[in-house]
C-alpha positions in Angstrom: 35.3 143.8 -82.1 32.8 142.5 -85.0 32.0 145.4 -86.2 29.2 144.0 -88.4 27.2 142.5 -84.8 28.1 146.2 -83.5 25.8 147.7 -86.2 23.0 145.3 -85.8 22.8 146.0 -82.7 22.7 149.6 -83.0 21.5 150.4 -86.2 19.4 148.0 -88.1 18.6 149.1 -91.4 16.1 148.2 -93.7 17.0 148.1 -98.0 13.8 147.7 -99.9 13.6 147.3 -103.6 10.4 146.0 -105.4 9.3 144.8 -101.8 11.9 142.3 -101.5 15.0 143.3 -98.8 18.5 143.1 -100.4 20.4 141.2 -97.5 23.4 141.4 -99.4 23.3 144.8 -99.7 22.5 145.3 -96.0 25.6 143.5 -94.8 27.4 145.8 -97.2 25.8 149.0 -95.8 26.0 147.5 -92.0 29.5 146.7 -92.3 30.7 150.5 -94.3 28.1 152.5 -91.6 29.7 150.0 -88.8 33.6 151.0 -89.3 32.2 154.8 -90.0 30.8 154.6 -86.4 34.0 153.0 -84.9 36.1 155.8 -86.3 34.1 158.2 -84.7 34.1 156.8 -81.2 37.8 156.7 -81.9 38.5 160.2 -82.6 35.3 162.0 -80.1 36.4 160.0 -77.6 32.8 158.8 -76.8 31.4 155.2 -75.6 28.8 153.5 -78.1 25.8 154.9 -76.0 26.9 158.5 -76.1 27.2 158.3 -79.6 23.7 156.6 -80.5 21.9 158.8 -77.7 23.5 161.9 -79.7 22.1 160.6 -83.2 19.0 159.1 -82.2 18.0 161.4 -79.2 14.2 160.7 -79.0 12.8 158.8 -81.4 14.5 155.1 -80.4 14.0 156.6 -76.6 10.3 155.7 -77.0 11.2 152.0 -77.6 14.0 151.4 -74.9 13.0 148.9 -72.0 11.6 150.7 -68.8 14.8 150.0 -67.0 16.8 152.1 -69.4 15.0 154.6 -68.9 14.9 154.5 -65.1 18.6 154.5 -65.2 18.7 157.8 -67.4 15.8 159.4 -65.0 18.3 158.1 -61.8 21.4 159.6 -63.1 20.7 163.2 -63.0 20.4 162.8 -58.9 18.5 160.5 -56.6 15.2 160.2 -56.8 12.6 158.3 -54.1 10.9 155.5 -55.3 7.1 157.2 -55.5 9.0 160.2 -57.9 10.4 157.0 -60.2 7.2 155.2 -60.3 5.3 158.5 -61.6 7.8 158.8 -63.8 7.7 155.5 -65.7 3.5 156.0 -65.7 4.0 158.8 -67.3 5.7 157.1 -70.0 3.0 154.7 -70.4 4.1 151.7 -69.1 2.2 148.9 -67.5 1.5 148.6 -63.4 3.3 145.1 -63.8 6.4 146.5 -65.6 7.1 149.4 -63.3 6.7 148.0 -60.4 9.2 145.0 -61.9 11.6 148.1 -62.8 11.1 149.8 -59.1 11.9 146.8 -57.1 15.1 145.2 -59.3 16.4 149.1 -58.6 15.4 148.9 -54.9 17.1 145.1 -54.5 19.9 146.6 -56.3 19.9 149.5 -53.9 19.9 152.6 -56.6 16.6 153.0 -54.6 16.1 153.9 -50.8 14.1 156.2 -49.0 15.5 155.8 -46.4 18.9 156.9 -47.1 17.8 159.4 -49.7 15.8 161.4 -46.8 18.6 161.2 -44.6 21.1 162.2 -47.2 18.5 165.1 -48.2 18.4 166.5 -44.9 22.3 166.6 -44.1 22.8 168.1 -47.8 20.2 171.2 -46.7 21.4 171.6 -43.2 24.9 171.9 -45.0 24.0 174.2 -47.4 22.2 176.6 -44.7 19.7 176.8 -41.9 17.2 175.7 -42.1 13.9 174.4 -40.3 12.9 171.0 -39.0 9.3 171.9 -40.4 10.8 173.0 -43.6 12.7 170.1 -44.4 9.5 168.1 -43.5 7.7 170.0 -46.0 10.4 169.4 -48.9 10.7 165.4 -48.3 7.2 165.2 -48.4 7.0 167.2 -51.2 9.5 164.6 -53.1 7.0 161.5 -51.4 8.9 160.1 -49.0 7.2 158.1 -46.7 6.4 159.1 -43.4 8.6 156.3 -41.2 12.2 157.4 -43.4 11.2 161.5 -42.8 10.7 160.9 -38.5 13.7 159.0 -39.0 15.3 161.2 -41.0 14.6 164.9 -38.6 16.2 162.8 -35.9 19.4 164.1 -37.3 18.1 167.6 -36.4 18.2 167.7 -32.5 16.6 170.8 -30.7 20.0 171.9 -30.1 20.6 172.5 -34.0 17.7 173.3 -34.5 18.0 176.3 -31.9 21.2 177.1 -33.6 19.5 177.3 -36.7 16.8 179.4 -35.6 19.3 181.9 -34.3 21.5 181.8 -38.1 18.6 183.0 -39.4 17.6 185.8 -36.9 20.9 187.1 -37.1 20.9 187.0 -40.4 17.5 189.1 -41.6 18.6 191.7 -38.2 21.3 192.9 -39.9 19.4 193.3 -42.9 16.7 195.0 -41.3 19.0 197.7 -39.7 17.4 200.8 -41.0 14.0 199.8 -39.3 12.8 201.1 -36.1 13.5 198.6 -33.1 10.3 197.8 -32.8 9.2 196.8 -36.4 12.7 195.6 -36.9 12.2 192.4 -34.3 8.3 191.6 -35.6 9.3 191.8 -39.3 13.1 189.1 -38.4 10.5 187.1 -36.3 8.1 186.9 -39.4 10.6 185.8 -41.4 11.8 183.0 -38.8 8.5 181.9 -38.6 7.6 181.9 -42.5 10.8 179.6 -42.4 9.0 177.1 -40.4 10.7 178.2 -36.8 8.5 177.8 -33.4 8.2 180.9 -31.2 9.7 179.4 -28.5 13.1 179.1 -30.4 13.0 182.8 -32.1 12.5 183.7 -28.2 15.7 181.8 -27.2 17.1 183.2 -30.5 16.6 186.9 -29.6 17.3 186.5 -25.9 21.0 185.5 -27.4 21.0 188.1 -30.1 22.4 191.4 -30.0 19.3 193.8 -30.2 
């Protein structure tokens, strides 16, 4: 490692006196901050990036290339590509440049609606029931295109989504034990319907449930 083309890259620094820069004394300062930053990395345990993210947090974010920063906005968790394109507007860059940024990261496939809605939809039918209208709702609430959500809900057949309906009936009955009968099945059918369920499948639900 040169440790002095380490620090240049890193962390240029500027030495004035009377107007005129001292380069000697800039290689000296690169070369002693250099070998201070290497023993660090060597004893935190951190790559280069971690370290300069840590010391330099915001201010040298604001001049890092578009693309860094749709890596950094891609790491936390997937995004679709309409979410990462308000994103980089936000930060001001130009039409050209983001759209540049969106489609290197689609050719590279870190972007895809199309799997992102499918993987959305297994990850929320995983997690618990849940509506066919309701996961509609939440991929178009996260802009993905009509064409990759239809394909997407074809995962949810009217089978599971039957199934589903009845999770949830079952789930807000016992609940609701304390009310009267009557008022106990219109406030779980409420609820199944609030969570985007037809009334044809809380019928086939409560003809199967235990009332």
């Amino acid at each position: 490692m040169k440790r002095k083309q380490a620090s240049s890259r890193f962390f240029p620094m500027m030495v004035e006196s009377s107007g005129i820069v001292q380069h000697e004394a800039l290689i000296s300062q690169e070369i002693e901050l250099a070998s201070t930053i290497h023993d660090a990395l060597d004893k935190l345990q951190l790559k280069q990036p971690q370290l300069y993210d840590i010391l330099y947090p915001m201010k040298e974010m604001k001049a890092k290339r578009p693309m860094d920063l749709a890596l950094r906005y891609l790491s936390a968790r997937a995004r679709t590509v309409r979410e990462l394109e308000y994103y980089l507007d936000e930060k001001q860059f130009d039409e050209v440049v983001v759209q540049e940024t969106v489609d290197r990261l689609v050719e590279l496939g870190l972007l895809d609606d199309a799997n992102y809605a499918l993987e959305f939809v297994q990850s929320r039918l995983r997690s618990k029931p849940i509506s066919r209208a309701t996961l509609q709702r939440q991929l178009a609430e996260h802009f993905v295109p009509r064409e990759h959500i239809e394909s997407a809900l074809d995962f949810v057949t009217p089978e599971l989504e039957q199934e589903n309906c009845l999770a949830v009936l079952r789930k807000y009955w016992r609940q609701l034990e304390r009310l009267p009968q009557e008022e106990r099945k219109a406030r779980v059918t409420q609820r199944a319907l609030s969570r985007g369920f037809s009334y044809a499948d809380i019928a086939w639900g409560f003809a199967r449930l235990e009332v």
